[in-house]
C-alpha positions as CSV (number, residue, x, y, z in Angstrom):
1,X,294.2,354.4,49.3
2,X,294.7,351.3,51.7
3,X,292.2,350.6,54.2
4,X,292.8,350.6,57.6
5,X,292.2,346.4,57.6
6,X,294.7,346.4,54.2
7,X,297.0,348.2,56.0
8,X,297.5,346.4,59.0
9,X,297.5,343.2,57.4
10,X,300.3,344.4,54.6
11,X,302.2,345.5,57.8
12,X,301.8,342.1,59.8
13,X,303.4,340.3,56.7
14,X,306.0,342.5,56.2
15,X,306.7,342.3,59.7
16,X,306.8,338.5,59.5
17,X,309.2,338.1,56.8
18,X,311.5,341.0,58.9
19,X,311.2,338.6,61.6
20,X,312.2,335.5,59.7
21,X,315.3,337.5,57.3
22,X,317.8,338.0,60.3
23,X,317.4,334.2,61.5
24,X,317.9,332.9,57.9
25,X,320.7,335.3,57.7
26,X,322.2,334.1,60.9
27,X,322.2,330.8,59.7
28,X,323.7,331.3,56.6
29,X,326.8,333.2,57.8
30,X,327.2,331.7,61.4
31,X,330.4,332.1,62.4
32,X,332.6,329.9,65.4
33,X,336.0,329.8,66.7
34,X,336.7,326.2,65.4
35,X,335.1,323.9,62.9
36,X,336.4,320.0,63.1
37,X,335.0,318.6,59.8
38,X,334.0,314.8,58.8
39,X,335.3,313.4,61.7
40,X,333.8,309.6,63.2
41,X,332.8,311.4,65.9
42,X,332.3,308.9,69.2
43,X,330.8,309.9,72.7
44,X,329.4,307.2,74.6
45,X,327.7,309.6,76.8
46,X,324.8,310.0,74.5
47,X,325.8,307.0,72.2
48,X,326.7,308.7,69.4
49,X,328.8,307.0,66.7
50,X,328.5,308.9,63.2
51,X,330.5,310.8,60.8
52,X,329.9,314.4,61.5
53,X,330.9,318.1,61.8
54,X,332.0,319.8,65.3
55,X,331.7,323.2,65.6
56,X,333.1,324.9,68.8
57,X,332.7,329.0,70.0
58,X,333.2,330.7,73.2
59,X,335.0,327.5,74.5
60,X,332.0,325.4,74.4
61,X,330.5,322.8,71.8
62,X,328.3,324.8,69.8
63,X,327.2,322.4,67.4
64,X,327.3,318.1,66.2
65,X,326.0,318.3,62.5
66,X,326.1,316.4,59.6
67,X,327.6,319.5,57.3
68,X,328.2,322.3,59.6
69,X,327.7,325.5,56.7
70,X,329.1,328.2,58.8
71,X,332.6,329.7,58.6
72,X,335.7,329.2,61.6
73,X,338.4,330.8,62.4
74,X,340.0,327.7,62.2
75,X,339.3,324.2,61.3
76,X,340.7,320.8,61.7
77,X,340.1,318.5,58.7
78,X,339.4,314.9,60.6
79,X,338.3,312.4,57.8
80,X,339.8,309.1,58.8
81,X,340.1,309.8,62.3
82,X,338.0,309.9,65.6
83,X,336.5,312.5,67.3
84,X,335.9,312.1,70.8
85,X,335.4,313.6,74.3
86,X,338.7,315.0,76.0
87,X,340.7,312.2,77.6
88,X,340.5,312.0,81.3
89,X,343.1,310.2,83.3
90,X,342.5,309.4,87.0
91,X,345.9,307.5,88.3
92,X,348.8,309.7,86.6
93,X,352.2,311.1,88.3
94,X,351.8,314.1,85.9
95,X,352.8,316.8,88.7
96,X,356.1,315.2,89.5
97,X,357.3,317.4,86.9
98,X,356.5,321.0,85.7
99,X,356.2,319.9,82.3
100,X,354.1,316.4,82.8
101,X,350.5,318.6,82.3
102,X,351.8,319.9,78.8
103,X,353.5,316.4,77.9
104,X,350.0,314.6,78.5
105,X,348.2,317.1,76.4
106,X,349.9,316.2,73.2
107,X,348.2,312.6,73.8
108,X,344.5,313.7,73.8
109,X,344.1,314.3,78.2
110,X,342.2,317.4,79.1
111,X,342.0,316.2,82.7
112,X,344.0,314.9,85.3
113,X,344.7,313.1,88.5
114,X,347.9,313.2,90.5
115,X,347.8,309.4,92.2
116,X,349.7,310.4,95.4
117,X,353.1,311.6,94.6
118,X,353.4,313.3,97.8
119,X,352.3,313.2,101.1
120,X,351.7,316.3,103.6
121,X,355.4,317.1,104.0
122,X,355.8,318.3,100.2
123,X,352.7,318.4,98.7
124,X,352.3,322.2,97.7
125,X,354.9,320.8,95.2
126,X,352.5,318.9,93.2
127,X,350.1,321.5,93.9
128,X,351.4,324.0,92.0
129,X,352.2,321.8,89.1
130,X,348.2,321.9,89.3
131,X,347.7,325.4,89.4
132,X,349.7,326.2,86.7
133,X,348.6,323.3,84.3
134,X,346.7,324.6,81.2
135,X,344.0,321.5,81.2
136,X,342.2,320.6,84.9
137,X,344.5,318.7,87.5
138,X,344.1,318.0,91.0
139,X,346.1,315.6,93.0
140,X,345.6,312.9,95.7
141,X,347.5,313.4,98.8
142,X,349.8,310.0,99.5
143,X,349.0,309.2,103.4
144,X,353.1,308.9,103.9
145,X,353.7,312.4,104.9
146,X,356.8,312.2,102.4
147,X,355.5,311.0,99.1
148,X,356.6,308.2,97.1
149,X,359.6,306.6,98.8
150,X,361.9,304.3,97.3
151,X,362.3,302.3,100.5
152,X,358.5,302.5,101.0
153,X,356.5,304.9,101.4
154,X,354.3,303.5,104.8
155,X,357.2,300.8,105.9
156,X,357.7,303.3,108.8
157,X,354.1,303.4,110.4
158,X,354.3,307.1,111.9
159,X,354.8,308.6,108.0
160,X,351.1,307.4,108.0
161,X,350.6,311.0,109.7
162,X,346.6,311.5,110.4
163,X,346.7,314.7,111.6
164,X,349.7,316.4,108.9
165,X,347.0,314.9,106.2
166,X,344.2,316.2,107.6
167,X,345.7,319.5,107.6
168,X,347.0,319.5,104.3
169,X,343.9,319.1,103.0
170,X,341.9,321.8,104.8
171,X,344.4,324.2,103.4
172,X,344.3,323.0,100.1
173,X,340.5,322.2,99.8
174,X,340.1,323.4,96.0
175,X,343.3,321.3,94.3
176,X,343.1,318.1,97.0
177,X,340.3,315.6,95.9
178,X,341.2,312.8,97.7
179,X,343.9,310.2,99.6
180,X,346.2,308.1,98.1
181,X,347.0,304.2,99.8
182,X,349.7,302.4,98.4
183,X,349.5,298.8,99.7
184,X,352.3,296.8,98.1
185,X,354.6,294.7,100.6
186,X,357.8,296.8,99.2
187,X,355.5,300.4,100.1
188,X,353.8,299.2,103.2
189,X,354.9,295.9,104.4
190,X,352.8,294.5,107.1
191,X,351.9,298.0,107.9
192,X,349.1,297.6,104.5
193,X,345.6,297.3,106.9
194,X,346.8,300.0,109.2
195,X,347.7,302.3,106.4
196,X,344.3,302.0,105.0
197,X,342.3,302.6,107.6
198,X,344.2,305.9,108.5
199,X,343.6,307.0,104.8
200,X,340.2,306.3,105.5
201,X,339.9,308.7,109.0
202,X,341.8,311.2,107.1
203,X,339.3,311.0,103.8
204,X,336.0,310.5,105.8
205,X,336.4,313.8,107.3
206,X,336.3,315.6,104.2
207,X,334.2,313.5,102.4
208,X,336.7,312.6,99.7
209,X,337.3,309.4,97.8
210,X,340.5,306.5,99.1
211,X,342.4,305.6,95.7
212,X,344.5,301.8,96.9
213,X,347.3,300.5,94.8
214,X,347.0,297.1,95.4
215,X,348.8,293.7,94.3
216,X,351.4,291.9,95.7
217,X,350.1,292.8,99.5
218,X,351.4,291.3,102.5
219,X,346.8,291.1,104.1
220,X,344.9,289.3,102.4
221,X,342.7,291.4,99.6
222,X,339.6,290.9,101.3
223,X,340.5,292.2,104.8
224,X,341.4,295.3,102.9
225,X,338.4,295.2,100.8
226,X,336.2,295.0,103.7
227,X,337.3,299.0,104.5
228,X,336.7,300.5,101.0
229,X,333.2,302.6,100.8
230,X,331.3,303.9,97.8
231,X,332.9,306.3,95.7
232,X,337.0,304.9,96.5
233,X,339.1,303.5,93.9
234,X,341.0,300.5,93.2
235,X,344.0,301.0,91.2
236,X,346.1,298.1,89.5
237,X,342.9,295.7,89.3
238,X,344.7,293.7,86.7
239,X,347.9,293.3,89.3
240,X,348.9,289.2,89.4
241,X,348.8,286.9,92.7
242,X,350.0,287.2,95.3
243,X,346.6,288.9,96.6
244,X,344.9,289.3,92.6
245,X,341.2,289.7,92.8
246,X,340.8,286.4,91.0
247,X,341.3,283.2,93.1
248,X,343.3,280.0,92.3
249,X,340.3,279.2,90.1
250,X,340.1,282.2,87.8
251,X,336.8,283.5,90.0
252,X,336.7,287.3,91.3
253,X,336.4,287.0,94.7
254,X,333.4,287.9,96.4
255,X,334.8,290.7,98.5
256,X,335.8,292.1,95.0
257,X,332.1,291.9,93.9
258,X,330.8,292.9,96.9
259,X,333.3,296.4,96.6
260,X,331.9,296.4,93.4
261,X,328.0,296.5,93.7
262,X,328.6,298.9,97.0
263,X,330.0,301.6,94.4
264,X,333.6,301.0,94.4
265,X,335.4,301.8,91.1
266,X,338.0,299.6,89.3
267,X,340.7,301.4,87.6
268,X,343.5,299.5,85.1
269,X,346.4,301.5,86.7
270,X,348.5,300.4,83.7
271,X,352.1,301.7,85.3
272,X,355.4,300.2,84.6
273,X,356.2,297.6,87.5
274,X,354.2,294.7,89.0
275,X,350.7,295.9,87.8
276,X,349.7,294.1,84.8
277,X,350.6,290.7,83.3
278,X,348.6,289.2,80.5
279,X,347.5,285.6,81.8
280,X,346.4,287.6,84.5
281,X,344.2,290.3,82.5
282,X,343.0,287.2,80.4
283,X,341.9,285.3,83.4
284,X,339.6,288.8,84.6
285,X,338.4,289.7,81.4
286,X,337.0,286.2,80.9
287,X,334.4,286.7,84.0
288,X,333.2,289.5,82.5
289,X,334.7,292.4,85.5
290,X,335.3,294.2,83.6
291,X,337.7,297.6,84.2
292,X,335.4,301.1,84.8
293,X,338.3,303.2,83.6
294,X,341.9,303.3,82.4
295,X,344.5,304.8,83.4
296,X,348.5,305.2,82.4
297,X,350.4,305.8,86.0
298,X,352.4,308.2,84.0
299,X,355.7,309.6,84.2
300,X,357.8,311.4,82.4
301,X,359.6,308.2,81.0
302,X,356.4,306.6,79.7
303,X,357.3,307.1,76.3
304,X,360.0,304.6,77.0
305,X,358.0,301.8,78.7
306,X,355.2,299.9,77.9
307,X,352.9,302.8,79.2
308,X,353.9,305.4,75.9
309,X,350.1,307.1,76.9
310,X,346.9,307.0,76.9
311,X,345.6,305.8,73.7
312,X,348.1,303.0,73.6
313,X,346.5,301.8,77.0
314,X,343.3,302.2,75.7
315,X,344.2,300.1,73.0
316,X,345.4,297.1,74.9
317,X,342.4,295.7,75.6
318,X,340.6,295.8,72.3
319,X,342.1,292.4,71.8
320,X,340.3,290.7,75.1
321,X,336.8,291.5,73.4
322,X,336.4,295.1,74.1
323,X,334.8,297.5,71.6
324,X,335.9,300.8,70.4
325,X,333.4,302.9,72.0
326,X,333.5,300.7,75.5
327,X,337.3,302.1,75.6
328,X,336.9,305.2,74.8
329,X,333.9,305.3,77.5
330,X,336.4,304.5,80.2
331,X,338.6,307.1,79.0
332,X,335.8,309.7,79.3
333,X,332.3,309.6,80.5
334,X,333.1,306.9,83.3
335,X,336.2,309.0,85.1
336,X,333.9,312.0,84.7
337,X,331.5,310.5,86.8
338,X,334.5,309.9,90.0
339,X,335.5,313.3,90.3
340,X,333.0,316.2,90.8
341,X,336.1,318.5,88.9
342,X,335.4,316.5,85.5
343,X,331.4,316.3,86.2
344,X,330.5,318.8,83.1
345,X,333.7,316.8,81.1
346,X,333.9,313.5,79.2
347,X,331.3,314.5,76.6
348,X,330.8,316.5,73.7
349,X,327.0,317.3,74.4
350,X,326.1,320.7,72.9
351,X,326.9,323.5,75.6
352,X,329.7,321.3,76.9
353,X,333.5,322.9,77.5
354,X,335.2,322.3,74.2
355,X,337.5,319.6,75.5
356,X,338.1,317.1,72.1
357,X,340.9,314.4,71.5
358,X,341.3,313.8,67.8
359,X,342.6,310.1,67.3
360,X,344.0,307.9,64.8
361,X,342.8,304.3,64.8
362,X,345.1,302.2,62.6
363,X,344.9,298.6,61.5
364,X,348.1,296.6,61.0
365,X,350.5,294.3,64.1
366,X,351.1,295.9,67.1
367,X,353.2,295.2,70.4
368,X,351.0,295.7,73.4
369,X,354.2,295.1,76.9
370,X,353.1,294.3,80.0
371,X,354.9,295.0,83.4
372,X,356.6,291.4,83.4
373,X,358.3,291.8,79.6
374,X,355.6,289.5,78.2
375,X,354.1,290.8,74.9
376,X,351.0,290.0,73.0
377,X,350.1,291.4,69.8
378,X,346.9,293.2,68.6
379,X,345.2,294.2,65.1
380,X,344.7,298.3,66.2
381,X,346.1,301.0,68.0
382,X,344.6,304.5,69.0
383,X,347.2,307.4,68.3
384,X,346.7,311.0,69.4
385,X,346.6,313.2,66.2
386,X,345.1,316.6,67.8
387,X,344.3,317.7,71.1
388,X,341.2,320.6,71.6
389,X,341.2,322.3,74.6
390,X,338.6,324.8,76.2
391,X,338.0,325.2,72.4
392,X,341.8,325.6,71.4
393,X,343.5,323.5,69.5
394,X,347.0,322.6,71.1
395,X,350.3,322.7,69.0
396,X,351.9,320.2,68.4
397,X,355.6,319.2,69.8
């Protein structure tokens, strides 16, 4: 017969190995939703660049391993290729169209920004484009009551409508995140400084971000500088003279600075017309300003125009002395950090939403277009080979 003291210590260790059985055994046949297997997986918002396993469940990343042992309902088998963070893209024309969200999702973008396609007059058009998106949008309002305008969108002064802003915005608080300026002499003419500084009263009041498309103004840059605060965006940095934010000598000016070290972000804006020429990118990149995120200025013709998407600009500048995970960083963690929607976004930390681009780097020539027809040629090029979203991986057209 056991003694009491037997007894209770024959009980403790059995209950100590019950304990220990179910955790083993939960290991051992762990199940999740989606397994991404031997993938280089790169996030720069914890500086990780390894070979590894990505396991998603319930929508969120659930583990960055090694050899992930458990079983998936699904996998995607991503030697060769990159792993990284959903793509975020802050200056797009994505709700122009119904199908621009799902278009933009084939390239790797989980999140979105609508630069100011329309103003106050039509701007629940864009809107719902947003709503009914399957990956995050939001859009900026254009201060021209009417949108984009091929004869400009400002050139008339009163379209720069205060109030019809203002009250676009307070009944649209959720998909509204900030005001759109475009500044060019063919938008806004010698209207550019008054433009601004009405966005500015109309974004101040709600606390929300300016976003200015600059280049080619009729004021000079720093007069216009001068109004930007903390937490506004410049769009089309890389836009040639007149009014670049390098001087006759190749030096940023110190207005540009200034913007910069007060919390203003610098956006590449990569578009189609008048924004980018390569002396011009060559000249900036040389000082060391350096762009804080990229951008396409998509439309639904980009796939015909130097833009094609968002990899392709991120691969542009991987010839001017950028590294791999510096542009993928600006195509993730940085725009995460400019709009509070994307704040949880941009990373594949553990308990993140499940938001992954799977890319191809390849080596060989490539034909990098700017907006003046000028070509230079790079060694790589990023190409989108899955997309993940909220932990789903998205079919392919």
């Amino acid at each position: 017969m056991l003694s009491r003291r037997r007894f209770l210590s024959a009980a403790a260790a059995s209950a100590a190995m019950f304990a220990r059985a179910p955790r083993t055994f939960a290991a051992q046949q762990a199940r999740y939703d989606l397994i991404i297997r031997g993938g280089r997986v790169i996030d720069p918002s914890v500086r990780l660049d390894a070979i590894r396993d990505l396991a998603i469940s319930g929508g969120r990343i659930a583990a960055i391993e090694t050899n992930i042992a458990g079983e998936a309902a699904d996998s995607i088998d991503a030697r060769g290729k990159l792993v990284v963070p959903g793509l975020i893209d802050i200056h797009t024309h994505v709700a122009r169209a119904a199908e621009g969200p799902g278009l933009v999702l084939q390239d790797g973008v989980t999140g979105w920004i609508d630069a100011g396609s329309q103003g106050a007059d039509h701007v629940a058009d864009t809107i719902a484009v947003a709503r009914s998106a399957p990956q995050p949008g939001r859009v900026l309002i254009n201060i021209g009551r009417a949108g984009i305008l091929p004869d400009g969108d400002t050139m008339d002064l009163a379209r720069a409508d205060v109030d019809a802003a203002r009250n676009a915005i307070a009944n649209n608080r959720e998909f509204i995140v900030g005001v759109k300026a475009r500044l060019s002499r063919d938008v806004a003419g010698a209207n550019d400084y008054e433009v601004l500084r009405r966005a500015q009263e109309v974004a101040t009041a709600f606390a929300l971000p300016v976003m200015i498309h600059m280049g080619q103004t009729m004021s000079p840059l720093p007069r216009l500088f001068d109004v930007l605060k903390r937490g506004d965006i410049v769009t089309h940095m890389f836009a040639p003279p007149p009014n670049s934010i390098v001087d006759d000598t190749g030096h940023i000016l110190p207005a540009v600075l200034a913007a910069r070290r007060r919390g203003v972000w610098f956006d590449v804006g990569n578009g189609q017309t008048g924004h980018m020429r390569w002396d011009t990118v060559a000249t900036i990149m040389k000082t060391g300003f350096w762009p804080d995120t990229f951008s396409t200025d998509w439309s639904t013709n980009s796939r015909q125009t130097g833009v094609i998407d968002l990899p392709n600009c991120m691969s542009k500048l991987l010839g001017y002395g950028m590294t791999l995970d510096e542009a993928i960083a600006r195509a993730t963690v940085n725009p995460s950090r400019i709009f509070p929607l994307f704040n949880d976004r941009g990373t594949l930390n553990v308990g993140a939403p499940a938001d992954v681009a799977v890319l191809e780097l390849r080596d060989g020539s490539f034909e990098f277009l700017d907006n003046f027809k000028n070509t230079i040629t790079g060694r790589q090029r990023l190409f989108p080979s899955a997309t993940v979203l909220a932990g789903r991986r998205i079919s392919r057209a």
